[in-house]
mmCIF file of the N, C-alpha and C atoms, coordinates in Angstrom:
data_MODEL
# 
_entry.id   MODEL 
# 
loop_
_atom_site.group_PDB 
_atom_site.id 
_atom_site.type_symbol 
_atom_site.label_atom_id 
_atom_site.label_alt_id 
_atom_site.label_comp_id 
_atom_site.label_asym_id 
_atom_site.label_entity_id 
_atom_site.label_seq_id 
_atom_site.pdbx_PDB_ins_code 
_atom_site.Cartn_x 
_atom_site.Cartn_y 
_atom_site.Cartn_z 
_atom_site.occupancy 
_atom_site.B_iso_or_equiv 
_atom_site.pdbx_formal_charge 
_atom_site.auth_seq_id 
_atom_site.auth_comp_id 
_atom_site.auth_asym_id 
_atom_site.auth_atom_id 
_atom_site.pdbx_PDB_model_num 
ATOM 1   N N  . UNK A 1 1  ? -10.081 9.533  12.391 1.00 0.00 ? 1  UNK A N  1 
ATOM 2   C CA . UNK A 1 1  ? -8.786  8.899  12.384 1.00 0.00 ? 1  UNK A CA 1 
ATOM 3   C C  . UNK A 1 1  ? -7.731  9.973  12.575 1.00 0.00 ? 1  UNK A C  1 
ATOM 4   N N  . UNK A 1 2  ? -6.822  9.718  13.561 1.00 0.00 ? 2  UNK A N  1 
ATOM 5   C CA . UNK A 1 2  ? -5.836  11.030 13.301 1.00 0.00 ? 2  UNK A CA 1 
ATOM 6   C C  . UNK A 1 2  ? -4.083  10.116 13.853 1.00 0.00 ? 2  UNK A C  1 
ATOM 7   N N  . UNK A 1 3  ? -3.372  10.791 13.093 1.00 0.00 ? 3  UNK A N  1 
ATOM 8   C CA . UNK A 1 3  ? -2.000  10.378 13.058 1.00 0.00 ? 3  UNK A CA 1 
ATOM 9   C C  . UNK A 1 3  ? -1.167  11.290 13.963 1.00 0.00 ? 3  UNK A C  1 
ATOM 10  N N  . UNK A 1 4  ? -0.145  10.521 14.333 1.00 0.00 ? 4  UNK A N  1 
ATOM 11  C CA . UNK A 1 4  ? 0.877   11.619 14.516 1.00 0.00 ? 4  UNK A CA 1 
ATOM 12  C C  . UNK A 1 4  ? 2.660   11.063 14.095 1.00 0.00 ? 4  UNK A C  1 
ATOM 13  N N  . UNK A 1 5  ? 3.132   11.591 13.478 1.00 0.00 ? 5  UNK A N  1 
ATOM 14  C CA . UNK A 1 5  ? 4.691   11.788 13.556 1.00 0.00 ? 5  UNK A CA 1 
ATOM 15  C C  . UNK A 1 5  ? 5.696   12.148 14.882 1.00 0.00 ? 5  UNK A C  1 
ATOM 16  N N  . UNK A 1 6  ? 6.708   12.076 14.506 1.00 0.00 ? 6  UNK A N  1 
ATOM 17  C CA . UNK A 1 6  ? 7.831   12.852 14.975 1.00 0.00 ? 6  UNK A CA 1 
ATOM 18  C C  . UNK A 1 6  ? 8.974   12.426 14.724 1.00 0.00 ? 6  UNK A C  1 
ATOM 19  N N  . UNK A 1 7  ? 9.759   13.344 14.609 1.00 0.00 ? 7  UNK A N  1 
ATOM 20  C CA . UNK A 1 7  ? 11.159  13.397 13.671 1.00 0.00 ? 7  UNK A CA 1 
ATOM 21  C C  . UNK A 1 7  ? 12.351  14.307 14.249 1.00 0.00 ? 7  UNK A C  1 
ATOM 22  N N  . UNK A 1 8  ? 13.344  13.700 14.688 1.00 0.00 ? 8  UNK A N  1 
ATOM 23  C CA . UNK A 1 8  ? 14.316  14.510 15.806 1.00 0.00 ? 8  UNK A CA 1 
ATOM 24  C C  . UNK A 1 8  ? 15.036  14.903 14.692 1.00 0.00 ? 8  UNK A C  1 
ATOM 25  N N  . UNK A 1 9  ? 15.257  16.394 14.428 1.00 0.00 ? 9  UNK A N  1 
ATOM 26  C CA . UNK A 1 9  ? 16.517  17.466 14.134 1.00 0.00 ? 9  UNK A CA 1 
ATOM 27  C C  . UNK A 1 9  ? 17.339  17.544 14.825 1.00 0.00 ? 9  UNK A C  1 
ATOM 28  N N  . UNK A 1 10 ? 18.178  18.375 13.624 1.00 0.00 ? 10 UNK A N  1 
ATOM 29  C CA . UNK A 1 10 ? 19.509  18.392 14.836 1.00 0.00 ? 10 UNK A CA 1 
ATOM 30  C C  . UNK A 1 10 ? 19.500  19.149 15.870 1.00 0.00 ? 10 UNK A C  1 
ATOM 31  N N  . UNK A 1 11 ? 19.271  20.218 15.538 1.00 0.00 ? 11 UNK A N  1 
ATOM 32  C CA . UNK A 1 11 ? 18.397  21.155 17.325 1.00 0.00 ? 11 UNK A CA 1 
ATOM 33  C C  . UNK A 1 11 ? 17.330  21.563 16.771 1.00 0.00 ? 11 UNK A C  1 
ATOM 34  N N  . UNK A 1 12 ? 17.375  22.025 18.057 1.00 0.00 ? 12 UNK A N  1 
ATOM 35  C CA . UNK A 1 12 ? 16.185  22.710 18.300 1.00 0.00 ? 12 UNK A CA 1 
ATOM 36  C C  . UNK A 1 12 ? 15.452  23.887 17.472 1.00 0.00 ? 12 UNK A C  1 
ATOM 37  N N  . UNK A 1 13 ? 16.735  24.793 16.794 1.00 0.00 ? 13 UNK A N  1 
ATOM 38  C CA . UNK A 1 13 ? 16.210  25.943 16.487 1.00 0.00 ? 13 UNK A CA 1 
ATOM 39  C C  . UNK A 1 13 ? 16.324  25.060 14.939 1.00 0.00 ? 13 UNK A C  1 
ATOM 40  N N  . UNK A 1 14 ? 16.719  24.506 14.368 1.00 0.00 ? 14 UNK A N  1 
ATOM 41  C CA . UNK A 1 14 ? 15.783  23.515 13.278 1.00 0.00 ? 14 UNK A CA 1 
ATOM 42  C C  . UNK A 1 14 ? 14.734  22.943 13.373 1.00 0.00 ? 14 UNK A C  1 
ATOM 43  N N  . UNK A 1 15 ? 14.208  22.473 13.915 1.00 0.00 ? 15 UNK A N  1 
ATOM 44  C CA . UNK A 1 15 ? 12.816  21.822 14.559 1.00 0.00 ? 15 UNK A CA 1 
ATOM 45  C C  . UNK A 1 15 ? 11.869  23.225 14.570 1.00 0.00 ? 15 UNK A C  1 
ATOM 46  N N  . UNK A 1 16 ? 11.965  23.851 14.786 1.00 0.00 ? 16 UNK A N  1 
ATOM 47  C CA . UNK A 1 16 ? 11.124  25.273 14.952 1.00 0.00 ? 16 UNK A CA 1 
ATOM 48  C C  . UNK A 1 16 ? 11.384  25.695 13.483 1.00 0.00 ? 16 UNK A C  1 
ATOM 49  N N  . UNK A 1 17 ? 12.163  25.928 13.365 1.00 0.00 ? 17 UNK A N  1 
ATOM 50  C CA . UNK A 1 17 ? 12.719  26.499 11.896 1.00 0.00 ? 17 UNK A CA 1 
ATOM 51  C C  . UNK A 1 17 ? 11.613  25.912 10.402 1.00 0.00 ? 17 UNK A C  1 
ATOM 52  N N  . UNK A 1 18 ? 11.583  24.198 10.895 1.00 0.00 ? 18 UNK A N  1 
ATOM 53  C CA . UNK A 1 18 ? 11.098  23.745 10.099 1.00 0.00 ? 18 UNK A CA 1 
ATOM 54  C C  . UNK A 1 18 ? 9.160   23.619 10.340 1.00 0.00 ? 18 UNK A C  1 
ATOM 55  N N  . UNK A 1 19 ? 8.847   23.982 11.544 1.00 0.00 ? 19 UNK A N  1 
ATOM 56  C CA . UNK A 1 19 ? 7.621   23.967 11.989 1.00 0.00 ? 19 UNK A CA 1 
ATOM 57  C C  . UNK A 1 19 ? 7.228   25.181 11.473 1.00 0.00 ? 19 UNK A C  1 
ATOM 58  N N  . UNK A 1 20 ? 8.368   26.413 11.483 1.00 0.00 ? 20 UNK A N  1 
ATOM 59  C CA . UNK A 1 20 ? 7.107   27.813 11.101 1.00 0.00 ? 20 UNK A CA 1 
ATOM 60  C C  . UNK A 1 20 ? 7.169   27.563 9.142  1.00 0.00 ? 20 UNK A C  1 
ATOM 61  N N  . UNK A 1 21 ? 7.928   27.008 8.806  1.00 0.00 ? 21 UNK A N  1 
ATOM 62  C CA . UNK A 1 21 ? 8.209   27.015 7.068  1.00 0.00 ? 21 UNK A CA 1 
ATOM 63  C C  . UNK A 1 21 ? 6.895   26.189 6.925  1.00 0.00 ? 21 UNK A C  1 
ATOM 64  N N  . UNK A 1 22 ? 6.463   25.032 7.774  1.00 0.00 ? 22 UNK A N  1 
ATOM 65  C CA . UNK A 1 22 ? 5.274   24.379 6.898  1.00 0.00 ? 22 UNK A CA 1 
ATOM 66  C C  . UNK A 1 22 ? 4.505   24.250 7.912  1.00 0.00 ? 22 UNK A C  1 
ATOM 67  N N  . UNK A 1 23 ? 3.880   26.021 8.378  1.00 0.00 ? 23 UNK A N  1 
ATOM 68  C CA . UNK A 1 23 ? 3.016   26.003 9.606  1.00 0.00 ? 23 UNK A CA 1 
ATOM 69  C C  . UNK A 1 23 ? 1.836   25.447 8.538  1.00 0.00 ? 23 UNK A C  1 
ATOM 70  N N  . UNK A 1 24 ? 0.320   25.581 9.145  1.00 0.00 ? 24 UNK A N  1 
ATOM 71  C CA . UNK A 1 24 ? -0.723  25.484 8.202  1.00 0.00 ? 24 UNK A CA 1 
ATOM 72  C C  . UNK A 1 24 ? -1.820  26.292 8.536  1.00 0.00 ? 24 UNK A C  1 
ATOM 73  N N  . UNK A 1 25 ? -2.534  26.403 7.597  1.00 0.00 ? 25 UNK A N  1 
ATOM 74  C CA . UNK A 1 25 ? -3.748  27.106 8.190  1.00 0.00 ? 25 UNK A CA 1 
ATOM 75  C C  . UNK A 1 25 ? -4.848  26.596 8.864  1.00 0.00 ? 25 UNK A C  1 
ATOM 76  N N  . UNK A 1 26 ? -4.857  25.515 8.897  1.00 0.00 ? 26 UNK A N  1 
ATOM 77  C CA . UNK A 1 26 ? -6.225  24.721 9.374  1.00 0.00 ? 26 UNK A CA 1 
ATOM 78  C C  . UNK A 1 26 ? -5.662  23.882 10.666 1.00 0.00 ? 26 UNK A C  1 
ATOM 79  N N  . UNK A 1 27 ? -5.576  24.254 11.565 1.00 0.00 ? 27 UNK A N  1 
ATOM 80  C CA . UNK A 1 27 ? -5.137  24.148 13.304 1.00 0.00 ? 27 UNK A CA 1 
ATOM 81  C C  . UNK A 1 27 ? -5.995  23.039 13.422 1.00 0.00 ? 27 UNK A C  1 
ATOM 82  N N  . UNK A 1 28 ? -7.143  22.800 13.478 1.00 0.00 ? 28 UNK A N  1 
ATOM 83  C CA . UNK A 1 28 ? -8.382  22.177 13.565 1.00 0.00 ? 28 UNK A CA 1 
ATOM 84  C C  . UNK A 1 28 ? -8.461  20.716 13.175 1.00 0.00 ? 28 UNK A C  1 
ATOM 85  N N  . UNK A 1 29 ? -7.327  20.649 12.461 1.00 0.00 ? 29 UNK A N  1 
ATOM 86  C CA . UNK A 1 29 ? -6.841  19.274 11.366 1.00 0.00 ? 29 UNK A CA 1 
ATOM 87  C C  . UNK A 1 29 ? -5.917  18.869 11.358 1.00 0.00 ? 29 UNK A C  1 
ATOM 88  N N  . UNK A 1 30 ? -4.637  19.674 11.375 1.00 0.00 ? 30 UNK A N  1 
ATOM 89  C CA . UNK A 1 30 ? -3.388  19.457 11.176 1.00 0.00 ? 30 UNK A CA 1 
ATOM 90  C C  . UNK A 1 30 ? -2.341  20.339 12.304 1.00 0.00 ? 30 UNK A C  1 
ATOM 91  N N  . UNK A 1 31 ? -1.341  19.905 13.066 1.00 0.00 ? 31 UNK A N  1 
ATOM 92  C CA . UNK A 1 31 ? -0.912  20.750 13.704 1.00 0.00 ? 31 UNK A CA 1 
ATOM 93  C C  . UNK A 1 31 ? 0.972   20.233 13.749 1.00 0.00 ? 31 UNK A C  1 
ATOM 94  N N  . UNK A 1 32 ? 1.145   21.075 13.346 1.00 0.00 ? 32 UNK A N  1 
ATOM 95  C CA . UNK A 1 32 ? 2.949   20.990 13.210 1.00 0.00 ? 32 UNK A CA 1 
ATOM 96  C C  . UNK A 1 32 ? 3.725   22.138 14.509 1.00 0.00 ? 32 UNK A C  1 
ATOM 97  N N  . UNK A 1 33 ? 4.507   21.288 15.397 1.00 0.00 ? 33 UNK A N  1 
ATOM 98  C CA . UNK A 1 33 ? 5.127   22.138 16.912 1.00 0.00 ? 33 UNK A CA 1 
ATOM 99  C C  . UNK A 1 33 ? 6.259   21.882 16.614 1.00 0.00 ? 33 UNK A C  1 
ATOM 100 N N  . UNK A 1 34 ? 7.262   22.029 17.360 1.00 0.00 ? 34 UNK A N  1 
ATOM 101 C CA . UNK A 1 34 ? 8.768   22.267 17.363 1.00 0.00 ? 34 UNK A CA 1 
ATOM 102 C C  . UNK A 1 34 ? 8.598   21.500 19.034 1.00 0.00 ? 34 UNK A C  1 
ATOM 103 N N  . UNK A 1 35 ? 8.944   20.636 19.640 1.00 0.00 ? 35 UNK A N  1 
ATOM 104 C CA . UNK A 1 35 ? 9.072   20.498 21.082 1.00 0.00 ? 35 UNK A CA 1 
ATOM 105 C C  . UNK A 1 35 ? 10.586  19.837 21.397 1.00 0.00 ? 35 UNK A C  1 
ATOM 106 N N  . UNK A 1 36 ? 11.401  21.033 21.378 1.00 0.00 ? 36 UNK A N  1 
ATOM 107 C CA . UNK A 1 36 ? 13.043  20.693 21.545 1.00 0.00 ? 36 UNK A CA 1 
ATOM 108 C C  . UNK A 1 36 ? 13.580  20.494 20.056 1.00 0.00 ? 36 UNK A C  1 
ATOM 109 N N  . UNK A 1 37 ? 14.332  19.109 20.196 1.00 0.00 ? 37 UNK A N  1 
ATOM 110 C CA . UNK A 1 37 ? 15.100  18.863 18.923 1.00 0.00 ? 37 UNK A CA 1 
ATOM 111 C C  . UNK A 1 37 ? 13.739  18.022 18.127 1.00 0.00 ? 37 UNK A C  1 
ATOM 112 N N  . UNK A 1 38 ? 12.667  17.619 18.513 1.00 0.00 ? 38 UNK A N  1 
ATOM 113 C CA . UNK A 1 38 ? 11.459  17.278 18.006 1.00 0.00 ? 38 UNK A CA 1 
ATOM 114 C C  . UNK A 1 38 ? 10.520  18.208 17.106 1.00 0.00 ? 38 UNK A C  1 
ATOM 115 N N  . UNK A 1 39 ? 10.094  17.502 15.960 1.00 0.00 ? 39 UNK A N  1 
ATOM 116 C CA . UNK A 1 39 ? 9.143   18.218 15.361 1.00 0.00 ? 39 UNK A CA 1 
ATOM 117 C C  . UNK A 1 39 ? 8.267   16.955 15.085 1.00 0.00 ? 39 UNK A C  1 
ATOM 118 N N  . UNK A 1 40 ? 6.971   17.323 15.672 1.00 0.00 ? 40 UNK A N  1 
ATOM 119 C CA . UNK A 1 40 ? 5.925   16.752 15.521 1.00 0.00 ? 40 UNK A CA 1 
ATOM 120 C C  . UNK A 1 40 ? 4.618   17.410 14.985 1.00 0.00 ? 40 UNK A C  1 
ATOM 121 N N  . UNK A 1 41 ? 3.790   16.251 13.868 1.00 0.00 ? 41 UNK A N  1 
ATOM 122 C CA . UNK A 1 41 ? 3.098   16.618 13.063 1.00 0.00 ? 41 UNK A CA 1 
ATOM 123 C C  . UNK A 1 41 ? 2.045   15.448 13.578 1.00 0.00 ? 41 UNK A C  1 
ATOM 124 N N  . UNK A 1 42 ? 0.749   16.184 13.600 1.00 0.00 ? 42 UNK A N  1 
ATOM 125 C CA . UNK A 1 42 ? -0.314  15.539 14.200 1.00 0.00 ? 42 UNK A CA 1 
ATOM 126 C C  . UNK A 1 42 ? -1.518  15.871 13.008 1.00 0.00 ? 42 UNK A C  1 
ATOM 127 N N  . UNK A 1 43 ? -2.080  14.810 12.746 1.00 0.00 ? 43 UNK A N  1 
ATOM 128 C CA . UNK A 1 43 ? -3.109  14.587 11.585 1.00 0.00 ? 43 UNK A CA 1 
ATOM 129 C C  . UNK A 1 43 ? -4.680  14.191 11.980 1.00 0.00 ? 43 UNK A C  1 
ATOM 130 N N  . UNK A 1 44 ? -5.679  14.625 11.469 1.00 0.00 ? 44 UNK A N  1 
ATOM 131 C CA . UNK A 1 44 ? -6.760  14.503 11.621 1.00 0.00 ? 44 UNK A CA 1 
ATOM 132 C C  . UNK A 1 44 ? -8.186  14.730 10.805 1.00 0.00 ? 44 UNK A C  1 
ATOM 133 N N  . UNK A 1 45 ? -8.336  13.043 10.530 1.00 0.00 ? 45 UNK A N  1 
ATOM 134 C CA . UNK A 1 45 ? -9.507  13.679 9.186  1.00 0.00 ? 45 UNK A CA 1 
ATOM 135 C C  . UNK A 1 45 ? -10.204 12.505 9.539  1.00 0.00 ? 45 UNK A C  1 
ATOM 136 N N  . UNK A 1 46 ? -12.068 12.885 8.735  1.00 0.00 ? 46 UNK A N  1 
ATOM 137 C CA . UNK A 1 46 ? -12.556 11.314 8.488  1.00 0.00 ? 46 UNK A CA 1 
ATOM 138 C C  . UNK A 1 46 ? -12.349 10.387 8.119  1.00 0.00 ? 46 UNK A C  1 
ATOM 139 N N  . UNK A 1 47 ? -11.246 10.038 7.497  1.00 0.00 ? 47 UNK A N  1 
ATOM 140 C CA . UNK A 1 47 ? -11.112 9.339  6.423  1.00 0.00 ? 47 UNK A CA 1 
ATOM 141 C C  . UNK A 1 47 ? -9.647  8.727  6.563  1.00 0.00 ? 47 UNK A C  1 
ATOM 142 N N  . UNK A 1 48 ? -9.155  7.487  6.193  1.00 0.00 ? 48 UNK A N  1 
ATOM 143 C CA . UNK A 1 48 ? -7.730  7.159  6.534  1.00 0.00 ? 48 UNK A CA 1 
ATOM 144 C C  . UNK A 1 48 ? -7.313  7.976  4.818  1.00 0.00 ? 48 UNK A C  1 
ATOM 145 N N  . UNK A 1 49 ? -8.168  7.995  4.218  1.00 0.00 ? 49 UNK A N  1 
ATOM 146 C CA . UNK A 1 49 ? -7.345  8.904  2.496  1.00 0.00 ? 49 UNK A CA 1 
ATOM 147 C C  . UNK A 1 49 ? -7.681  9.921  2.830  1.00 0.00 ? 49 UNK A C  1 
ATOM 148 N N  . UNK A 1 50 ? -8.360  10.531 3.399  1.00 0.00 ? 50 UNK A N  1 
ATOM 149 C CA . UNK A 1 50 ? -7.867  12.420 3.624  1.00 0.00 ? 50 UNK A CA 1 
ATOM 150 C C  . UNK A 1 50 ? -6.672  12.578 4.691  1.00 0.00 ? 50 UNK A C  1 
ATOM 151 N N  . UNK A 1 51 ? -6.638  11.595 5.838  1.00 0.00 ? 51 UNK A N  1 
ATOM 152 C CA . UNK A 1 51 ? -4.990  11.723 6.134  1.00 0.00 ? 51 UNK A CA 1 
ATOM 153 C C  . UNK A 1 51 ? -3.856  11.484 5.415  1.00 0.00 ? 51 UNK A C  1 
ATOM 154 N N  . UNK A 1 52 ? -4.280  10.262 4.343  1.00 0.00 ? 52 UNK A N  1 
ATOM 155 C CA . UNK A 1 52 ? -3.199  10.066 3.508  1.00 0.00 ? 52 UNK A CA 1 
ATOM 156 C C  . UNK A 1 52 ? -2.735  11.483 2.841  1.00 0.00 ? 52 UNK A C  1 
ATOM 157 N N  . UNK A 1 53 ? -4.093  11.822 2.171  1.00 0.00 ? 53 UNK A N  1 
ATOM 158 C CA . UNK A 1 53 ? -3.249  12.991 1.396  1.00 0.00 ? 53 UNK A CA 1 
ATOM 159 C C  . UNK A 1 53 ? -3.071  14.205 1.688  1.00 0.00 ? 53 UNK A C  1 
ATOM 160 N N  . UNK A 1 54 ? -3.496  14.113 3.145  1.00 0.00 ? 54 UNK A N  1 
ATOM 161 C CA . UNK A 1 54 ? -2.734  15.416 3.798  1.00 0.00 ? 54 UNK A CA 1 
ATOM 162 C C  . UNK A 1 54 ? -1.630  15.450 4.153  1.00 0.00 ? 54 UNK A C  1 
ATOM 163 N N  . UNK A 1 55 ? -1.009  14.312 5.092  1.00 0.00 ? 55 UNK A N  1 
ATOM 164 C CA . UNK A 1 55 ? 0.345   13.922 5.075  1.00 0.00 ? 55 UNK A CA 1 
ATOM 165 C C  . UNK A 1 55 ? 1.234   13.675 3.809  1.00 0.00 ? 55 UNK A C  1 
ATOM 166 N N  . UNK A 1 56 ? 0.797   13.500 2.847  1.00 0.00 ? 56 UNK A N  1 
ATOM 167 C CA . UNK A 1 56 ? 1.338   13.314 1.095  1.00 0.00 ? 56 UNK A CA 1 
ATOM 168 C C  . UNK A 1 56 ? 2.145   14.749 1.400  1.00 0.00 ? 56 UNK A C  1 
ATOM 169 N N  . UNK A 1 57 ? 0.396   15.502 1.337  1.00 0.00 ? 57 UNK A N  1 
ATOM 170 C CA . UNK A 1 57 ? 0.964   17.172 0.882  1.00 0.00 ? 57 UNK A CA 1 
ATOM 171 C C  . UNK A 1 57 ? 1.713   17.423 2.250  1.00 0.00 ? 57 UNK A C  1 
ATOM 172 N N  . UNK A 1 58 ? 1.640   17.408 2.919  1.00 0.00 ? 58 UNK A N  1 
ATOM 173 C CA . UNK A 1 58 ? 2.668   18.077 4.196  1.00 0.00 ? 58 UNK A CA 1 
ATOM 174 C C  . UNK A 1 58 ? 3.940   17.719 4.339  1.00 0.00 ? 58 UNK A C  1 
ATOM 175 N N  . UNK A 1 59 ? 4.661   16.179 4.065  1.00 0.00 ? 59 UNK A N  1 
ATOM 176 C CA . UNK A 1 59 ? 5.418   15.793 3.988  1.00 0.00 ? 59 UNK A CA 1 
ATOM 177 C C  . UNK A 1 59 ? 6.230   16.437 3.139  1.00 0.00 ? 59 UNK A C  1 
ATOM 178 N N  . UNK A 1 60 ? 5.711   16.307 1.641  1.00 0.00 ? 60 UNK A N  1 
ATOM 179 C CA . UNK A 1 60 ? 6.215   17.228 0.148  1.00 0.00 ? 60 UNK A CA 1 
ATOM 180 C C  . UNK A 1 60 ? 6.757   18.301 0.529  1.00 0.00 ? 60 UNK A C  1 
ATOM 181 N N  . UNK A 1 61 ? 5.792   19.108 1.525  1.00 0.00 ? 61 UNK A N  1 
ATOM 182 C CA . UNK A 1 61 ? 6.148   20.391 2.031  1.00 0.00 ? 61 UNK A CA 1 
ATOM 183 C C  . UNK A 1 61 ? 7.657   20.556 2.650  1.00 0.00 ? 61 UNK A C  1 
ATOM 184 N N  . UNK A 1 62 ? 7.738   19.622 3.788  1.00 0.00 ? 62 UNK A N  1 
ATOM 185 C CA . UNK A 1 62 ? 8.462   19.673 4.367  1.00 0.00 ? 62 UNK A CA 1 
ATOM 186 C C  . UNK A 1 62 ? 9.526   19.020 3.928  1.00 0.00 ? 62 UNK A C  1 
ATOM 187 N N  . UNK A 1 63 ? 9.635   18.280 3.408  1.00 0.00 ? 63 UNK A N  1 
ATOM 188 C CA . UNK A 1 63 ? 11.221  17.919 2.086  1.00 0.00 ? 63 UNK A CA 1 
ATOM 189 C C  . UNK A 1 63 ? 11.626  19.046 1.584  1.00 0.00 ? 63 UNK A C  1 
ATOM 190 N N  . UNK A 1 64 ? 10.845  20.217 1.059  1.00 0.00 ? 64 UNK A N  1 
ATOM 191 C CA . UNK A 1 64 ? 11.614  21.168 0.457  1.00 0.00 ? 64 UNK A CA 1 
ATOM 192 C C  . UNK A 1 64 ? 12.373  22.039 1.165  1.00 0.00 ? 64 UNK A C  1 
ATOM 193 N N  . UNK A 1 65 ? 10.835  22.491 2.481  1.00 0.00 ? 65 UNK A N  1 
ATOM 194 C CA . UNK A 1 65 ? 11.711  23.066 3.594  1.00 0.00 ? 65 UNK A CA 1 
ATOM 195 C C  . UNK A 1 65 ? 13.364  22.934 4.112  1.00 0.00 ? 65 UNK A C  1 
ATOM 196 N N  . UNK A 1 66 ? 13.300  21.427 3.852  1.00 0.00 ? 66 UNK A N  1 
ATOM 197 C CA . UNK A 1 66 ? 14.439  20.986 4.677  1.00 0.00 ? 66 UNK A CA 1 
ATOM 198 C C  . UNK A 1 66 ? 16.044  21.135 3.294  1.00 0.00 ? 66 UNK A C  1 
ATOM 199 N N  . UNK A 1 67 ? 15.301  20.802 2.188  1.00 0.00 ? 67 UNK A N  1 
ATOM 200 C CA . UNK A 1 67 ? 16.063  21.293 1.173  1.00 0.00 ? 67 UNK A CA 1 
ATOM 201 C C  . UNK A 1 67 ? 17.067  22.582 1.134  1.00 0.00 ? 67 UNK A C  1 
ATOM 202 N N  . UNK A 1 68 ? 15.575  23.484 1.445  1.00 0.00 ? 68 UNK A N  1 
ATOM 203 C CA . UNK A 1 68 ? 15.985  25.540 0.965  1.00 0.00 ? 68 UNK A CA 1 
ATOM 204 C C  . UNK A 1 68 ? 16.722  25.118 2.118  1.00 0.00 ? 68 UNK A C  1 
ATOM 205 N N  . UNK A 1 69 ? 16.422  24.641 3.574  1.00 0.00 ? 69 UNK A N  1 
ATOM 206 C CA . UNK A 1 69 ? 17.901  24.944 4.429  1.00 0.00 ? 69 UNK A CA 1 
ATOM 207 C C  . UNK A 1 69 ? 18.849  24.266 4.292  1.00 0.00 ? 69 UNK A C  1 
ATOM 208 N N  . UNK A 1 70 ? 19.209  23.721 3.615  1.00 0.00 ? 70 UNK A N  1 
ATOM 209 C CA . UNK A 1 70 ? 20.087  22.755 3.321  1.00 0.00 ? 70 UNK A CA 1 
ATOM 210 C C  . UNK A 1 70 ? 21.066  23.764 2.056  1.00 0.00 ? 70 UNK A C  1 
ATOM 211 N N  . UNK A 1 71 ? 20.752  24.613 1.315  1.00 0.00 ? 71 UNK A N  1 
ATOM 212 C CA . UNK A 1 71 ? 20.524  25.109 0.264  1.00 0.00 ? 71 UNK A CA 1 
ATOM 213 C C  . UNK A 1 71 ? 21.625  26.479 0.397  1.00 0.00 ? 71 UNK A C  1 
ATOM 214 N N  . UNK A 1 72 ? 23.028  26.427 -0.706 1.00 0.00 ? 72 UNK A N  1 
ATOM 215 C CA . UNK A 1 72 ? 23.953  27.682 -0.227 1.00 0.00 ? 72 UNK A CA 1 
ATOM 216 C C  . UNK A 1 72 ? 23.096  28.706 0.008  1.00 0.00 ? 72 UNK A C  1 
ATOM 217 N N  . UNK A 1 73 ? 23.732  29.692 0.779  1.00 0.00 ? 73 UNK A N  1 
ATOM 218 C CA . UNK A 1 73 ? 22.906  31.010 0.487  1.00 0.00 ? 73 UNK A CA 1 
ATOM 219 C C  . UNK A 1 73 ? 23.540  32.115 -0.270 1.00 0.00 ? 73 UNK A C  1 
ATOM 220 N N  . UNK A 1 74 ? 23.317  33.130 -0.299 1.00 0.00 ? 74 UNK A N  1 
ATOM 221 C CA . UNK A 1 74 ? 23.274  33.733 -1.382 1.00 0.00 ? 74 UNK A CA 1 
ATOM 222 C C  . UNK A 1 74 ? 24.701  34.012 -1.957 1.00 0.00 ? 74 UNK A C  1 
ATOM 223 N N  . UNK A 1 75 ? 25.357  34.125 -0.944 1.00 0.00 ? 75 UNK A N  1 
ATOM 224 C CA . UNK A 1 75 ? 26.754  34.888 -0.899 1.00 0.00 ? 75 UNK A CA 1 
ATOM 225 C C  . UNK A 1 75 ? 27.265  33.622 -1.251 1.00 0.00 ? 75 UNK A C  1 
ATOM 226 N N  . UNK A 1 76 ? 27.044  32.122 -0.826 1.00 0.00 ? 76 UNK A N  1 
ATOM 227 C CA . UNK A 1 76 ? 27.641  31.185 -1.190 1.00 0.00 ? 76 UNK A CA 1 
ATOM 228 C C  . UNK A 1 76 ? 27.981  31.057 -2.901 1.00 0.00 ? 76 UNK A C  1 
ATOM 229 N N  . UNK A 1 77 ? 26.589  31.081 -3.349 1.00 0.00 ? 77 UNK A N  1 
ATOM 230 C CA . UNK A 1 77 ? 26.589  31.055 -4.531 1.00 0.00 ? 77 UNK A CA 1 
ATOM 231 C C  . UNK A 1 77 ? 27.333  32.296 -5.970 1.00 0.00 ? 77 UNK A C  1 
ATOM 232 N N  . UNK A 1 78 ? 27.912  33.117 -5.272 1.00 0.00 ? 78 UNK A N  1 
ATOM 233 C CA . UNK A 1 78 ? 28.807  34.002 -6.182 1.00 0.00 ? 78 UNK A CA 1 
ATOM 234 C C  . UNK A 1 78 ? 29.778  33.569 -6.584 1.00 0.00 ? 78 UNK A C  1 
ATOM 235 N N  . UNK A 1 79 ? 30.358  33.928 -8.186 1.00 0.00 ? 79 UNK A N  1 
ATOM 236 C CA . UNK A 1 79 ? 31.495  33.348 -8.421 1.00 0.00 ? 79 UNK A CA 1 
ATOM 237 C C  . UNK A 1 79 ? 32.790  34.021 -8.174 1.00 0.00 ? 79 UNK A C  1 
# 
């Protein structure tokens, strides 16, 4: 069974931005690209519940990602 997403950013260099923050290690299974203002996430397991909870965990991932950039930076935060 394998899934795929995609989710338009605002550009491009967000879409990439957010593809290398929740690259993965297992290519073979899971594959997260940047293609333009697109980020697409492609899923692949035996099982419709090992995609579930890979997409669970990848998703999770990528909420935070999108958080920390969302997130003052450092200099913002001085009083």
């Amino acid at each position: 069974m394998s899934v795929e997403l995609k989710r338009t950013c605002a550009s491009a260099d967000e879409a990439r931005r957010l593809a290398a923050a929740v690259s993965v290690d297992d290519p073979l299974h899971v594959s997260v690209v940047a293609e333009g203002e697109a980020l697409l996430v492609r899923v692949a397991a035996a099982s419709a519940g090992s995609v579930r909870a890979t997409l669970d965990d990848l998703l999770a991932c990528l909420a935070a990602a999108e958080g920390a950039a969302r997130a003052p930076g450092p200099s913002a935060r001085r009083p």
